[in-house]
C-alpha positions in Angstrom: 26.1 23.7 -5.4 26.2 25.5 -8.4 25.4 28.7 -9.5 21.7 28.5 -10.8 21.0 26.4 -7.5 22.6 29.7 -5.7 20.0 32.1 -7.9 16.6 30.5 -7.5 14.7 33.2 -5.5 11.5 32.4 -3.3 9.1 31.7 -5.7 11.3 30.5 -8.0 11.9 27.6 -5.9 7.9 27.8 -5.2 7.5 27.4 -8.9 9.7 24.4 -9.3 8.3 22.6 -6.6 4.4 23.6 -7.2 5.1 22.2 -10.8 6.6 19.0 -9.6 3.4 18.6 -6.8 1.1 18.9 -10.4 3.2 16.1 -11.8 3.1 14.2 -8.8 -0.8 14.9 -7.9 -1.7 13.3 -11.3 0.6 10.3 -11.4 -0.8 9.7 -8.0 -4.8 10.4 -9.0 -3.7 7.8 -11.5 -2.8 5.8 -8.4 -5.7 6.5 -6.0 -8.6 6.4 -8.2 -8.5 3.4 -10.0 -6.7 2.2 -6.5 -10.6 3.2 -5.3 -12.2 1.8 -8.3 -10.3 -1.8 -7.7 -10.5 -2.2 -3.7 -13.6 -0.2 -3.5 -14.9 0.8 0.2 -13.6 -2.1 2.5 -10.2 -2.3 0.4 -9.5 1.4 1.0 -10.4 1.1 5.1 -7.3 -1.4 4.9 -5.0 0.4 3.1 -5.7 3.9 5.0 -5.5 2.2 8.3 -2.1 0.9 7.4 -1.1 4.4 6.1 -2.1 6.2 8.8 0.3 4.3 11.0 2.7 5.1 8.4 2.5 8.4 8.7 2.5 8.6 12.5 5.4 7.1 12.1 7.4 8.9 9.7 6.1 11.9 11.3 8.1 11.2 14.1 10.9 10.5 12.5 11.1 13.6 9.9 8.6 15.9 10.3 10.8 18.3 11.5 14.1 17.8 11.3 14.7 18.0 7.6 13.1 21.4 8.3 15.8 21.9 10.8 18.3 21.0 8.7 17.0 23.4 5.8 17.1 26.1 8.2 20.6 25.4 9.1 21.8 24.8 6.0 20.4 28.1 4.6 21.7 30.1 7.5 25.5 28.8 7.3 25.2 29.2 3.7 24.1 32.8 3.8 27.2 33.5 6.3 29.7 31.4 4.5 30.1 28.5 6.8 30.5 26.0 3.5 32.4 23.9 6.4 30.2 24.1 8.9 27.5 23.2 5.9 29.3 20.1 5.2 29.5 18.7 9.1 26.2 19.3 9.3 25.0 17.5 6.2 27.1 14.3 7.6 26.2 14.6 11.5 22.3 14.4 9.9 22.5 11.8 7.5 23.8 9.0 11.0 21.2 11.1 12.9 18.1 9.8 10.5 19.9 6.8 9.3 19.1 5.6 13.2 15.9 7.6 13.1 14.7 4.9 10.1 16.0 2.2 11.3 14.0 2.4 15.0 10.6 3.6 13.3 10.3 0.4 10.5 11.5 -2.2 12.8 8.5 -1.0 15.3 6.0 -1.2 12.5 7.9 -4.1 10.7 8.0 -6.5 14.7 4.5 -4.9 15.8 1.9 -4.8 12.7 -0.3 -7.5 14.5 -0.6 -5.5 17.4 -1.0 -2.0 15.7 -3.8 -3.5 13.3 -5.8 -4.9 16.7 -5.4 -1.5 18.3 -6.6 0.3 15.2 -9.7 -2.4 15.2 -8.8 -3.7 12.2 -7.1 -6.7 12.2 -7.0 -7.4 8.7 -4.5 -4.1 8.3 -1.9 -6.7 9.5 -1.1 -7.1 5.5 -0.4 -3.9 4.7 1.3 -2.6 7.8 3.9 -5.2 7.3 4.7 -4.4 3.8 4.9 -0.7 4.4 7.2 -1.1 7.0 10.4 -0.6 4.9 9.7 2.5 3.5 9.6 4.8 6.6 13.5 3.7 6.3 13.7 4.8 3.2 11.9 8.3 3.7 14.3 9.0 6.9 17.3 9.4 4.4 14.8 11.6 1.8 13.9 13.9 4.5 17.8 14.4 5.3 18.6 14.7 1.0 15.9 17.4 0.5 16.4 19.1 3.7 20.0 20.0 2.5 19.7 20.4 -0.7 16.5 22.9 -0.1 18.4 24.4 2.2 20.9 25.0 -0.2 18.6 27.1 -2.0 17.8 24.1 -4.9 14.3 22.5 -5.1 15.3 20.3 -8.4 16.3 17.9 -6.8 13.1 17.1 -4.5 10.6 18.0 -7.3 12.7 15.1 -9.5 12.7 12.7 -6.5 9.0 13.6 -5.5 7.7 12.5 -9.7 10.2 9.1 -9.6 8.7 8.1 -5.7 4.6 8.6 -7.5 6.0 6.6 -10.7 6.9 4.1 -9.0 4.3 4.1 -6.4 1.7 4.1 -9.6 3.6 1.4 -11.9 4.3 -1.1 -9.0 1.2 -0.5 -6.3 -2.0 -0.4 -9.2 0.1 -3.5 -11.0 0.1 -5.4 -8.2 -2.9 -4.9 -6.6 -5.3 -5.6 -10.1 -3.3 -8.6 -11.0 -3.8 -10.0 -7.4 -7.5 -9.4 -7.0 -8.4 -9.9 -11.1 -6.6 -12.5 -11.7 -5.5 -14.5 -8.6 -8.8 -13.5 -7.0 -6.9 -12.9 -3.7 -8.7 -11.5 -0.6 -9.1 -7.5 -0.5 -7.1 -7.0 2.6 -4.1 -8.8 0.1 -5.0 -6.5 -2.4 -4.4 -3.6 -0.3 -0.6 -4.7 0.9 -0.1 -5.4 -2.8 -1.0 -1.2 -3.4 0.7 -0.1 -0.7 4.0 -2.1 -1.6 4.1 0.7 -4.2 4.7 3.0 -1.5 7.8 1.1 -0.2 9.4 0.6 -3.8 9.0 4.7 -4.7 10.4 5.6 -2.1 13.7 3.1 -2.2 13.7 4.7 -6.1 13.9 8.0 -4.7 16.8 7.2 -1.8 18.6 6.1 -4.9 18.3 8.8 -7.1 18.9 11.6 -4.1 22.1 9.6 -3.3 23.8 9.3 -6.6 22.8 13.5 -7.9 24.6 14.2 -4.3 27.1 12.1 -5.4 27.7 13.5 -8.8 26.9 17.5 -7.4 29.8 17.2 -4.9 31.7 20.3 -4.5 34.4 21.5 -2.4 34.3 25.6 -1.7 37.4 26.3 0.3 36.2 28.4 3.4 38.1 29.0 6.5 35.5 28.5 8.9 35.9 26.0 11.9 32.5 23.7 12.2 30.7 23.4 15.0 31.1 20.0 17.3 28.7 17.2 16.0 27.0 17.4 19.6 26.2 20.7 18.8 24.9 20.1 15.8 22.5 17.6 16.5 21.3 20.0 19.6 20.2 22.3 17.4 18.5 20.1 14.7 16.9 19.1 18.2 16.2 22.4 19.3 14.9 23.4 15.8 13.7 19.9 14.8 11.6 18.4 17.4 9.0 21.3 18.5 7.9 21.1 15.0 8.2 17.0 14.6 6.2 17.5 18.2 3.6 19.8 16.1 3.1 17.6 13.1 3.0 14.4 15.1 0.5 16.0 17.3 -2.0 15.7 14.2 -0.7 12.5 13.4 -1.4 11.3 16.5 -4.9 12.9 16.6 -5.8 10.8 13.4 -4.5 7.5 14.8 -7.0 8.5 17.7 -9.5 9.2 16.0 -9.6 6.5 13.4 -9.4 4.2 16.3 -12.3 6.0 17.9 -14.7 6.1 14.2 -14.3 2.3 14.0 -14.1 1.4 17.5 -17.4 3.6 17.4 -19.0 2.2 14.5 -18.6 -1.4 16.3 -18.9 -0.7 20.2 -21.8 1.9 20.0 -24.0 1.0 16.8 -23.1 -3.1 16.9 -21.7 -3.2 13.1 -19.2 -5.6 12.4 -15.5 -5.5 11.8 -15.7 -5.4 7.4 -18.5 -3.0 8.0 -17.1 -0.4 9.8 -14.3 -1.0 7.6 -16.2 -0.4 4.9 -17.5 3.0 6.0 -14.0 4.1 7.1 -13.4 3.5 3.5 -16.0 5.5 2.4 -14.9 8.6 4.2 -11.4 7.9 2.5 -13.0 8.3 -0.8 -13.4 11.5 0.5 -10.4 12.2 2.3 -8.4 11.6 -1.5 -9.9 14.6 -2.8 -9.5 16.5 0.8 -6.0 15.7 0.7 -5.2 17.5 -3.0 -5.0 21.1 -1.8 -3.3 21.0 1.0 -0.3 19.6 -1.3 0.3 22.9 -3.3 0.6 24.6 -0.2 3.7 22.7 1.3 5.9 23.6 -1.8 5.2 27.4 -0.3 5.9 26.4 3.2 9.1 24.5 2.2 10.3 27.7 0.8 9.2 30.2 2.9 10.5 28.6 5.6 14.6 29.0 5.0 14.0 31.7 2.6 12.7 33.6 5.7 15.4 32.4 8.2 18.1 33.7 6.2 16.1 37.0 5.2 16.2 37.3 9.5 19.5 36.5 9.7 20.7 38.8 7.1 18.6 41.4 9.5 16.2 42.1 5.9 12.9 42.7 7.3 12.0 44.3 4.6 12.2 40.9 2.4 11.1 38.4 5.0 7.9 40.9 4.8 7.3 40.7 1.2 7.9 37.1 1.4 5.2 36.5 3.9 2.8 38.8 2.3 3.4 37.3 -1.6 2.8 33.6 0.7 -0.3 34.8 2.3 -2.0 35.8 -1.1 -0.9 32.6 -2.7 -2.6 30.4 -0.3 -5.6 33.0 0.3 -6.3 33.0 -3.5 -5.3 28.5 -3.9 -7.8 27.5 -1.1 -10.8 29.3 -1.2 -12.3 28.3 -4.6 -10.4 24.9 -4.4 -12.3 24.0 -0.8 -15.2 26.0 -2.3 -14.9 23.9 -6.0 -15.1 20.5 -4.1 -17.9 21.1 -1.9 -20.2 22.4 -4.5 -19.5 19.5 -6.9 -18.5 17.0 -4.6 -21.2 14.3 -5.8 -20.6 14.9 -9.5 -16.9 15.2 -9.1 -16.8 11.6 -7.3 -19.3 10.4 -10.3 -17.1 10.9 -12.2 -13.8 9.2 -10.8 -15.3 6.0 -9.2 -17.6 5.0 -11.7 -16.9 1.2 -11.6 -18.3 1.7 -7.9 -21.2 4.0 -7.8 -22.7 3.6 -4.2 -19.2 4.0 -2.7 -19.2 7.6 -4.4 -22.9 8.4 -4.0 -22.1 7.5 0.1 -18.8 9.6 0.1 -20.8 12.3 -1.5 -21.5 13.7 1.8 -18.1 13.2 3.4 -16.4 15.6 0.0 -18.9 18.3 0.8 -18.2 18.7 4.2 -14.5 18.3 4.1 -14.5 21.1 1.1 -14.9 23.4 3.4 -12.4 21.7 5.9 -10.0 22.3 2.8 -9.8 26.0 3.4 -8.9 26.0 6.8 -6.0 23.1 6.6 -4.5 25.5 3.8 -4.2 28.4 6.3 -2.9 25.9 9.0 -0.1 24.8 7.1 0.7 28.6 6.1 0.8 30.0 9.2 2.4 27.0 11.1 5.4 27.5 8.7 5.1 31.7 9.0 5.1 30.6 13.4 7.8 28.2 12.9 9.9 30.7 10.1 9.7 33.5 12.8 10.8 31.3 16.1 7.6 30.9 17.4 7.6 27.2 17.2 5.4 26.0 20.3 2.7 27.5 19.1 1.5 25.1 16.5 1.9 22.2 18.8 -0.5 24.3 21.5 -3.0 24.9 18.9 -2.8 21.4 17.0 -3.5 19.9 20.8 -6.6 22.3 21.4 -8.1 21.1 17.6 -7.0 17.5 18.6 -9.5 17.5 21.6 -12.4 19.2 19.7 -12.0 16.7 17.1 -11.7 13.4 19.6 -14.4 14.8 21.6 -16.7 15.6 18.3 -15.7 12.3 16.7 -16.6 10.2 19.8 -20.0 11.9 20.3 -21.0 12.1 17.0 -20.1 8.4 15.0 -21.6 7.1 18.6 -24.6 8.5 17.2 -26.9 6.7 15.3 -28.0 9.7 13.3 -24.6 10.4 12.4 -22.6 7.2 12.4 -19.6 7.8 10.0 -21.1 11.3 8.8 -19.6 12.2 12.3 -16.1 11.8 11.0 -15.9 14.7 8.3 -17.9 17.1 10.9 -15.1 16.6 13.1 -12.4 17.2 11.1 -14.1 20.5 9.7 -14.5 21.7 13.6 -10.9 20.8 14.4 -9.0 22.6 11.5 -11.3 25.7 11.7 -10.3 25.8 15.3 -6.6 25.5 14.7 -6.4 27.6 11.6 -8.8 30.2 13.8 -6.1 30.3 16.7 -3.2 30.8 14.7 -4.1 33.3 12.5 -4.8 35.3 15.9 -1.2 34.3 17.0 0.3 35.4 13.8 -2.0 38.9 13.6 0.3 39.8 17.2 3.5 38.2 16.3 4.1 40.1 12.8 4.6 44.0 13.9 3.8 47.0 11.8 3.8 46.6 8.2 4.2 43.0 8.1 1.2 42.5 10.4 -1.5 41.1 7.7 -4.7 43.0 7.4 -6.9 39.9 7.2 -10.1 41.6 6.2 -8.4 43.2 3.1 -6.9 39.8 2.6 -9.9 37.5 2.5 -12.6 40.2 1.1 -11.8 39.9 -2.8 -11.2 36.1 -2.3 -14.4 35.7 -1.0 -16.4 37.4 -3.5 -15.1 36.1 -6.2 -15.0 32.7 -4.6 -19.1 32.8 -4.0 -19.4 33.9 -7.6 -17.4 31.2 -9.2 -19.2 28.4 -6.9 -22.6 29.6 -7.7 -21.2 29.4 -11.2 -20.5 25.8 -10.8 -23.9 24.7 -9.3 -26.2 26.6 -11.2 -24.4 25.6 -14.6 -24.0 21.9 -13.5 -27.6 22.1 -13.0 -28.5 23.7 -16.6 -26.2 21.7 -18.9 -27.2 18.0 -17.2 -31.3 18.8 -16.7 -32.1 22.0 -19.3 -29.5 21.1 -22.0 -29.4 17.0 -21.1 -25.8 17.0 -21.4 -24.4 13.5 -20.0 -22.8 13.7 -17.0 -19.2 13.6 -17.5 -18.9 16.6 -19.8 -21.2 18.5 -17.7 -19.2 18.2 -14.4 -16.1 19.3 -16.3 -17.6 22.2 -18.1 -18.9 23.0 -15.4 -14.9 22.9 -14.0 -13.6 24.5 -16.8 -16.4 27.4 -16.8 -15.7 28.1 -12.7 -12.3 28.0 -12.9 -12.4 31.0 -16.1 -14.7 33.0 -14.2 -12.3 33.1 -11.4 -9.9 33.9 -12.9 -11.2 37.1 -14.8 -12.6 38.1 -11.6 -8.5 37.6 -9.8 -7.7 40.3 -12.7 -10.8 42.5 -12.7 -10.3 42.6 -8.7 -6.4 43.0 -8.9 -5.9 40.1 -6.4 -2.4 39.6 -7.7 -0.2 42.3 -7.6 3.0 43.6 -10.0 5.1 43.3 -6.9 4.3 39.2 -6.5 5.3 38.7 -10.3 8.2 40.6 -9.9 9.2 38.1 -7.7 8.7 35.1 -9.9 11.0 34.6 -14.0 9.8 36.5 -16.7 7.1 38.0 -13.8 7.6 41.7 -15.2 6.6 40.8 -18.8 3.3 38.2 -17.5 2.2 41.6 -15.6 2.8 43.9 -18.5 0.8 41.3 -20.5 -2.1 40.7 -18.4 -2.2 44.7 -17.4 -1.1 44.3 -13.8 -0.3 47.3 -11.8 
């Protein structure tokens, strides 16, 4: 790799991935929404049944073990094992080469019986034509993993924009020219959307392979490799308590999507397209859930080998800071986003799914609960990675499990409920990540010793405050501009965006939420803190 790769810090590589997940996040809100606004509530069911398996899936497959590899990648690296770099590299690409080819011939042979047991036979479509692609993500997981490891994030941020592209140009294409102009049936329409899916992700296989290809370098080193056996025992080792923690969540949501529509048909009588339809409408929701959570895995991508080598260099001192800078990140990212969606969820959905008003008015509900949801999934994902970054790697499978049953046994009660139905759903979700992101917070408050142990109540108190301040300020203006000044909707929901999001931000500075030490860490951080008056 070459030098720059060598000198990207933490939250340089934080930076170059967070500004390749806002690239991405639009290209694919470009995707989703007018994806929403074409197969509207019953088109949507489809295509999120089918991706759900998906992700089980590649789950599975990669959850972990491109984290392995990062790890191991970044810890013969910071010894100078460029040999034992190189074997590993190779014993990992036949490793999820297999991996790929197992997982999409299973959802490629099965999709009729995966849609049945999902109750809903009509994902049959778009199961089949996402099979390919969990092939194709197998190889990405192994490209990033070792070039992340290697300390460079270009090459995933580049891959990550050219797999949405694609996703956007082929899925939104297909699907609007299929149900528009060929009038085909929804469930058509959604195989045609998700085929974008498939062909992003060949794209980005293809551009990983050939920048390996032209980035090849040989540093002569005199170290003797491990054996390939041993190799893939320890992407095992590392690998598959964390594919076994992420998978756990996967599977929860297979479960429990089974159990909202088998629910929604067994226990309140409504048919097949129906329940369908409502499963959609808590998608509509789910979108908007989802976008959060994404700025917090460029961290956690980071944090992860930056900590492992800051261990194995015996540098507590910088794993510390590293952990602490990660913790105020996330802290300071989730709160007014979760917040910001739950206060304006109906507006907000107004706005994007206009050509399909009572989907959004009905998903209004589902965005306001799952706001809140938003904040604890953030602080999941941090302190799964700060667990798994410090060996404790059982422990997010042990929590995911105990948030797995409150949110079956919530989900089964409640959508079997007519007073709830599919309002059920996002209650259960909220209860299950509070519980998890509860648990492991306690875990990590005992793990981390003396001064890296995070003081949680001088953490959260300035967040809070100025997170209550700057969603009052959303509400209260939202109200004024549309009823007192009769300002049209639209403009109203994103002043009243714009206005939230400047109040917070004076109050991060009046508060000093952000310290001199965090954009020391970061290019050109001294000057930003000189500028803004950072101490």
């Amino acid at each position: 790799m070459s030098n720059i790769a060598r000198k990207q810090n933490f939250l340089g590589g934080v930076a170059v991935l967070t500004m390749a997940v806002v690239v991405v996040k639009i290209i694919s809100a470009v995707y989703k929404i007018p994806l929403g606004n074409i197969l509207d509530d019953e088109g949507m069911g489809h295509f999120n049944i089918a991706y759900n398996v998906y992700n089980f899936l590649l789950q599975l497959s990669t959850a972990g073990f491109p984290l392995a590899l990062s790890k191991l990648t970044s810890e013969a690296s910071a010894l100078g094992r460029h040999n034992q770099v190189r074997r590993q590299f190779r014993v990992a690409l036949v490793m999820f080469f297999c991996l790929g080819i197992v997982a999409s011939s299973i959802m490629f042979f099965f999709a009729e019986p995966l849609a049945i047991g999902m109750n809903d036979s009509l994902a049959y479509y778009p199961i089949k034509v996402l099979a390919p692609a969990v092939f194709f993500v197998c190889l990405i997981g192994c490209f990033r993993g070792y070039t992340q490891g290697r300390g460079n994030m270009v090459p995933t941020a580049v891959s990550q924009i050219l797999e949405a592209t694609f996703k956007l140009v082929v899925g939104l294409t297909l699907a609007w020219y299929l149900l528009h102009q060929l009038h085909a049936k929804v469930e058509v329409g959604a195989a045609a959307a998700i085929f974008g899916v498939t062909v992003g992700s060949a794209m980005a296989v293809l551009f990983l392979g050939v920048w390996l290809l032209r980035h090849r370098t040989y540093t002569r080193s005199d170290d003797v490799p491990d054996a390939s056996g041993k190799i893939i025992k320890r992407i095992l080792l590392i690998g598959v308590p964390i594919t076994l923690g992420s998978s756990v969540m996967s599977i929860i949501t297979l479960v429990d999507q089974t159990i909202v529509m088998a629910r929604l048909q067994d226990a309140l009588g409504l048919s097949e397209k129906i329940a369908a339809s409502l499963y959609g409408q808590y998608t509509f929701g789910m979108t908007l859930f989802n976008l959060p959570a994404t700025f917090v895995y460029p961290v956690t991508i980071s944090l992860i080998p930056a900590v492992s080598a800051a261990l194995m260099r015996k540098n507590q001192m910088q794993a510390n800071r590293i952990i602490s800078s990660s913790f105020r990140l996330i802290v300071m990212l989730a709160l007014p986003a979760g917040v910001g969606l739950s206060v304006l969820a109906g507006p907000i959905l107004q706005l994007l799914y206009p050509a399909v008003p009572d989907t959004a008015e009905a998903a209004t509900f589902h965005l306001q609960i799952l706001g809140i949801a938003v904040i604890f999934v953030c602080l999941m994902i941090l302190t799964n990675a700060i667990l798994q970054a410090c060996g404790r790697v059982n422990v997010p499978i042990i929590t995911a499990l105990i948030g797995g049953v409150v949110k079956i046994v919530t989900t089964y009660t409640l959508c079997g409920n007519p007073a709830f139905g599919i309002k059920g759903a996002p209650i259960s979700t909220l209860l299950c990540y509070a519980v998890i992101a509860v648990l492991n917070l306690a875990v990590v408050f005992v793990v981390l010793k003396g001064g890296s142990r995070p003081n949680y109540l001088k953490l959260f108190f300035k967040p809070v405050i100025a997170t209550l301040l700057m969603g009052l300020a959303a509400h209260y203006s939202f109200a004024w501009l549309t009823v007192s000044l009769g300002m049209s909707h639209k403009i109203a929901v994103l002043a009243a965006i714009l206005l939230a999001a400047m109040i917070y931000g004076i109050l991060v500075l009046a508060l000093r939420m952000i310290t001199k030490e965090d954009l020391a860490m970061i290019p050109k951080g001294e000057k930003i803190a000189k500028i803004l008056h950072i101490r």
